[in-house]
C-alpha positions, 0 to 999 in steps of 0.5 A: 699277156697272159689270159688277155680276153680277161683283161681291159682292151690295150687302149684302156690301159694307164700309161706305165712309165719304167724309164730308171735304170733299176726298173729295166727287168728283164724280159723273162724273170721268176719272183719266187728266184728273186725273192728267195732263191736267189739269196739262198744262191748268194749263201744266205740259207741261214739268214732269218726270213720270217718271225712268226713267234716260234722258231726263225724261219731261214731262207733255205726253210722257207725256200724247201718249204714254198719247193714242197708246196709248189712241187705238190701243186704242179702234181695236182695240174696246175699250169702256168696262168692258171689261178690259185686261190688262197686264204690264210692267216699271217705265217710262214705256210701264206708266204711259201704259198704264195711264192709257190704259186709265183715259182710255178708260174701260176697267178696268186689270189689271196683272200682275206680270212675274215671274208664269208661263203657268198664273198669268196664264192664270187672270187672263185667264180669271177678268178676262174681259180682251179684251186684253193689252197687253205689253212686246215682251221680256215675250211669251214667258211670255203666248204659253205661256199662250194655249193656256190661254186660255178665250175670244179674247184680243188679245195685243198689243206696247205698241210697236204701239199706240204706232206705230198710235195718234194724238193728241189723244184724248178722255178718256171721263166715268167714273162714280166708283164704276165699277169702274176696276182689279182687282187681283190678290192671292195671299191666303190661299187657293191661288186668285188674288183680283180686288180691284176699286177704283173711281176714288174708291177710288184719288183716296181713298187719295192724298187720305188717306195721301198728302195727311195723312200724306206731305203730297206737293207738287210739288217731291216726286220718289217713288221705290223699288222696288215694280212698278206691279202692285202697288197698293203700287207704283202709288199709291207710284210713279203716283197720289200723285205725279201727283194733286200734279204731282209726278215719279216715278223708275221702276227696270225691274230692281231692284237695291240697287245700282240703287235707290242710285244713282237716289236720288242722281242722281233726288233722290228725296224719298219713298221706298217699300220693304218692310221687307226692302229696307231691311234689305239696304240696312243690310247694307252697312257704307258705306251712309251715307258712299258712297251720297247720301241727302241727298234723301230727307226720308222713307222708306215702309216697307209690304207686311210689318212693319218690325222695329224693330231695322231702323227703329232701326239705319237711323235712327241711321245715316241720320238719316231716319225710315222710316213703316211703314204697313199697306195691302191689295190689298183697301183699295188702299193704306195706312190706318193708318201712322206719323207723320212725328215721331212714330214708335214703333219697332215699332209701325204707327202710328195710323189715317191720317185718313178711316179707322177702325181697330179690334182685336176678337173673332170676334164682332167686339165691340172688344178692351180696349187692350192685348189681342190681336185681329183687325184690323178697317179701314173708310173711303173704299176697300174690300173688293169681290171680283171673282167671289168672293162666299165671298171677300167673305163672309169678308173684309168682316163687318158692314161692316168690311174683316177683313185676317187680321192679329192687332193689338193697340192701346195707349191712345194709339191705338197700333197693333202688329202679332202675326201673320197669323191665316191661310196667307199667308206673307209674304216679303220684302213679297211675299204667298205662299199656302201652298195655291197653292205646294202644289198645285204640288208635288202636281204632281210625280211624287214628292210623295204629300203637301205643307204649306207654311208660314212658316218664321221667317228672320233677312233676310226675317223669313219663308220658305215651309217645304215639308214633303214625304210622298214617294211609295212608293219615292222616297228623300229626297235633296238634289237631289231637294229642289232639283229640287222647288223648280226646278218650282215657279220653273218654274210659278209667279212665282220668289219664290214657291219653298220656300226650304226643304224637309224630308221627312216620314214623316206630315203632322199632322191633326185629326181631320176630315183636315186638316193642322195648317198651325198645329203645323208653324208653331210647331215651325219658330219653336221650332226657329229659336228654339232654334238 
């Protein structure tokens, strides 16, 4: 395994479970060949790959064009295993980045481009990236960073490597449990998470989810908003449609507006959204009668839960089914999802096939159907930290993946989610912790003290909530409310701001000092609850 002193000791590793016959990979493999060389191998250069708006990338362009990126990255020393950071808008240029870095066999770190200096400083310095390779219009945030940067870095425009390169370029035999991307993800703790995934991890997740439950082809076009950043987005909108050969419709900047229109003019097929997507979609009375739907055969609905008075009010209007799934940063993608025919409003769904799924107590013994517990999840991906072994201890127990999430299951096998059981708040499909966003505020001259929780919100289903203690002499005013939020959008990705704020005399604490997060979120559902 590569860089193996920066992953968890074996014995904290979740079981993985790769007993079906398309999960047999071989023991040397290169996703990158996989993915895109190999259909070109199979004559299908001409075949479209990727929708951007402008002009159909085929595979073979898209196969020069990750050749002249990776050809130019080799130049610049980057070596097998060493990591490659990487921050882009949805395009053609993020996926031939990322298969460049997979076909010279280095590890991929993607960040989300709404991310700010003091954030992507930390992924740069907890990856070790050597390089960071970004879109020129994206710079400005990354150079405020580089000050920030505890070892030399290489910050370079996507362009560059894209005029330096050269074609053809050999792809470099990877191991298949090597580490082959870290993923970023908030958690429940006010300090970014590594989730690494080998390449099994990610031909898994498309030969389970994708291959049974999606049942993709290469007529398929995917579709939808989420960034490549996000494992929810670069299995959805890269690796589902690219292991059948299938095409991909890619938004830079999102819109509904924008997302419509592609649907229609890209003849998506697959759709992928948060749940909240699709309750703003619904908000427009016309929706169904001036926009073209008639592509779509079916919809994803992930990153949050879908409520089933959205699934219901969509369905009815649009007469397509929406699949709601549950996937983690830490699993890669979906693992238990509704079915095409069979979906039951509100629930999740059943496990997709290749993983086990079960609802148990703290000691993990499984709950009678019917009964609340937490969520425990294993099969062919999993949890492995980068440089977290506390982390690891608490989400990966007795070799089953414990998301945070509070289940219960019916007898038919039946999943439906409850709640979180920890501080991450989830806001329109986005992970927000509760401790990142309060340490922020703890950085503003007025703040004494800070809480932020989960507020319950009609569109998004929840909000960060801040209460404030304001320092001696501070008076409570509106715009210094609004000035708390505008630096926090300033230090950290925008949607990440407290969307409301209440200043408070004392926060609520036990005993042993520390705040009562779980009060102040029950007295905001009480309070929504009452008006």
């Amino acid at each position: 395994m590569t860089h193996d002193n920066h992953l968890p000791p074996p014995e904290l590793w979740p079981t993985i479970v790769r007993d079906s016959p398309e999960l047999q990979y071989p023991a040397t493999l290169n996703l990158a060949r996989l993915l895109l060389d190999d259909h070109v191998a199979r004559g299908h250069a001409e075949r479209p790959a990727i929708l951007d708006g402008n002009e159909p990338i085929t595979y073979g362009e898209l196969q020069r064009l990750t050749n002249r990126i990776g050809g130019a990255l080799r130049s610049l020393g980057v070596q097998p295993g060493d990591r490659v950071a990487m921050r882009f808008l949805n395009g053609s240029r993020f996926a031939a980045t990322w298969l460049a870095v997979q076909k010279i066999g280095a590890i991929g770190v993607s960040t989300m481009p709404m991310l700010r200096a003091r954030e992507l400083a930390y992924i740069v310095n907890d990856s070790e990236a050597r390089v960071f390779v970004c879109q020129p219009d994206l710079v400005g945030e990354l150079r405020r960073a580089q000050d920030s940067f505890d070892h030399p870095v290489a910050v370079v425009s996507v362009d560059d490597l894209i005029a330096s390169g050269s074609d053809p370029l050999d792809a470099e035999g990877v191991s298949r449990d090597d580490v082959a991307l870290i993923a970023y993800t908030s958690g429940s703790t006010g300090v970014p998470k590594g989730a690494t995934h080998t390449p099994a991890d990610i031909l898994a997740s498309a030969d389970c989810y994708s291959r049974h439950v999606l049942e993709m082809t290469a007529d398929d076009v995917c579709g939808g908003h989420p960034t490549l950043a996000f494992t929810f987005g670069l299995g959805g909108l890269l690796v589902f449609p690219f292991r059948v050969g299938a095409c991909t419709s890619l938004i830079a900047r999102f819109s509904p507006e924008a997302l419509l229109a592609r649907i229609g003019a890209d003849r998506i097929t697959v759709l992928f959204c948060a749940a909240t997507t699709y309750r703003v979609l619904l908000q427009d009375p016309n929706l169904e009668r001036t926009h073209d739907l008639s592509s779509l055969r079916l919809c994803v609905s992930a990153g949050e839960p879908l409520p089933a008075a959205v699934y219901e009010e969509w369905h009815r209007r649009t007469g397509i089914e929406i699949l709601d799934g549950i996937g983690s940063t830490e699993m890669f993608h979906i693992f238990i999802s509704a079915r095409p025919g069979q979906v039951r409003a509100g629930s999740t769904g059943t496990v997709v096939p290749g993983y086990q799924a079960r609802v148990v107590n703290d000691r993990l013994d499984e709950a009678p159907r019917g009964t609340p517990g937490l969520l425990a999840v294993r099969g062919p991906t999993g949890c492995r930290y980068w440089r977290k072994p506390d982390r690891q201890r608490e989400y990966v127990r007795g070799g089953w993946n414990i998301t945070g999430d509070v289940y219960r299951q019916d007898q038919d096998g039946s999943f439906w989610h409850l709640c979180r059981n920890d501080d991450l708040i989830i806001c329109g499909g986005y992970n927000i912790a509760g401790p990142e966003v309060e340490n922020v505020l703890l950085e503003h001259d007025a703040v004494l003290e800070a809480a932020v929780v989960a507020s319950p919100d009609a569109l998004r289903q929840a909000v960060p909530k801040a209460f404030i203690v304001l320092k001696d002499g501070v008076t409570p005013s509106e715009a210094l409310a609004v000035a708390l939020q505008e630096y926090v959008k300033h230090e950290l990705a925008p949607y990440k701001y407290p969307r409301e704020i209440e200043f408070v005399d004392a926060l609520p604490r036990t005993e042993t000092g520390k705040i009562r997060r779980v009060e102040l979120r029950q007295r905001e559902i009480a309070r929504k609850t009452a008006s």
